[in-house]
N, C-alpha and C positions, 0 to 999 in steps of 0.2 A: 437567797439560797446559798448564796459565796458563803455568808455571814457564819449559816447554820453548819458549813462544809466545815470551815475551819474550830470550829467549838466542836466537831466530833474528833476533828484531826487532833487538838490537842488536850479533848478528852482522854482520844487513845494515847497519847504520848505522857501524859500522867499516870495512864492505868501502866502502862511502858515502865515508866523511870519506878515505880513503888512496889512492883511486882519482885518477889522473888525471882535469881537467875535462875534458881532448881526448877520451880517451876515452870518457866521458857523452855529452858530443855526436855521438860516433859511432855509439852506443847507441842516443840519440835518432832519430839521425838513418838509423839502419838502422830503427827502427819507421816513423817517416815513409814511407820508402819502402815498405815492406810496405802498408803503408795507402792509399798512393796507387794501385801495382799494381793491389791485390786487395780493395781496403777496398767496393766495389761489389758483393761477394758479399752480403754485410748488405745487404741491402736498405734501413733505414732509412737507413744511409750516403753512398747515394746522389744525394742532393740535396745535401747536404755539396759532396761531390766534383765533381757538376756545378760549384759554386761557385771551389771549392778548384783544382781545375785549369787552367782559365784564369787564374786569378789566381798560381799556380806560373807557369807558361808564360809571363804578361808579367813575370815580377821576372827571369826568365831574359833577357829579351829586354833592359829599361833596365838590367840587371844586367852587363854583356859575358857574356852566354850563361855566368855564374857562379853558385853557389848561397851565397845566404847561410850555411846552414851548413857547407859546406865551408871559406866564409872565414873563417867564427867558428873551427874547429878549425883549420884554419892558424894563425890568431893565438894559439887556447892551444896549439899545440905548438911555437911559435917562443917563446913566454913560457918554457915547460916547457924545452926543452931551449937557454936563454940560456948555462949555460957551456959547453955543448957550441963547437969550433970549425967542425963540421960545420956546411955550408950546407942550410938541408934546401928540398928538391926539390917542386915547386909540382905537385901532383896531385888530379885531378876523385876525388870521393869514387866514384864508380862504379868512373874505374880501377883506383882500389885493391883493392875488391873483389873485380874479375874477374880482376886478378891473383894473389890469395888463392888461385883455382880453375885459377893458369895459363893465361888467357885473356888476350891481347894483341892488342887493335882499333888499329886507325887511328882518332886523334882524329877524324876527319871520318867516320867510320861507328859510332862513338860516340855522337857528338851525334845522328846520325841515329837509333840505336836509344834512346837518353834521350827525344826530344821521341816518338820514334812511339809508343813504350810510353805514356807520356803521354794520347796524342793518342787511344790503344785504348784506355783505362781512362774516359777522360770518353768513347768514346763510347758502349761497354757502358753506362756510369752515367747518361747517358741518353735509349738508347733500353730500359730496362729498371725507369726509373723509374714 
């Protein structure tokens, strides 16, 4: 069983080293979101998130309503794809997503469902603290 432990550990540690950084951060950054949503079911999370969410919500605001890690992933897939001639296309990490599912928002009803969602999660988080 040790044997089997260590060929998955450095299974992952190969899938690790070969993997694009963009994509890690989008990994990353799809947990994040998960946690932000819904991380106020955990109860003890919840004080966290009261924290956590206003302090998301103003890096948005002195940010131009941008997410740092969407800008960090911009920058590794402009690193990433340097020989490419393609210009590549300046996209909010949500819209990628909900395009993934074929869903197509208007930027400005977008941002409205990014900050509302937001704005419901710190309130659940606490009035249920």
């Amino acid at each position: 069983m040790n044997m089997n432990m260590n060929m998955n550990y450095s299974d992952m540690m190969d899938r690790i080293r070969t993997s694009n950084k963009s994509e890690m951060v989008n990994k990353i950054h799809s947990l994040i979101v998960m946690y932000v949503l819904l991380g106020w079911i955990i109860e003890s999370q919840r004080k966290y998130l009261v924290f956590i969410l206003p302090s998301l919500q103003f890096q948005f605001l002195v940010n131009n309503n941008e997410c740092l890690l969407t800008q960090l992933e911009t920058k590794l897939l402009k690193d990433e794809k340097k020989d490419d001639d393609k210009e590549l296309k300046k996209e909010s990490f949500v819209d990628k997503k909900l395009k993934q599912f074929g869903i197509n928002l208007d930027p400005k009803i977008r941002e409205y469902m990014i900050h509302g969602s937001v704005y419901a999660s710190f309130t659940i988080s606490y009035f249920f603290m």
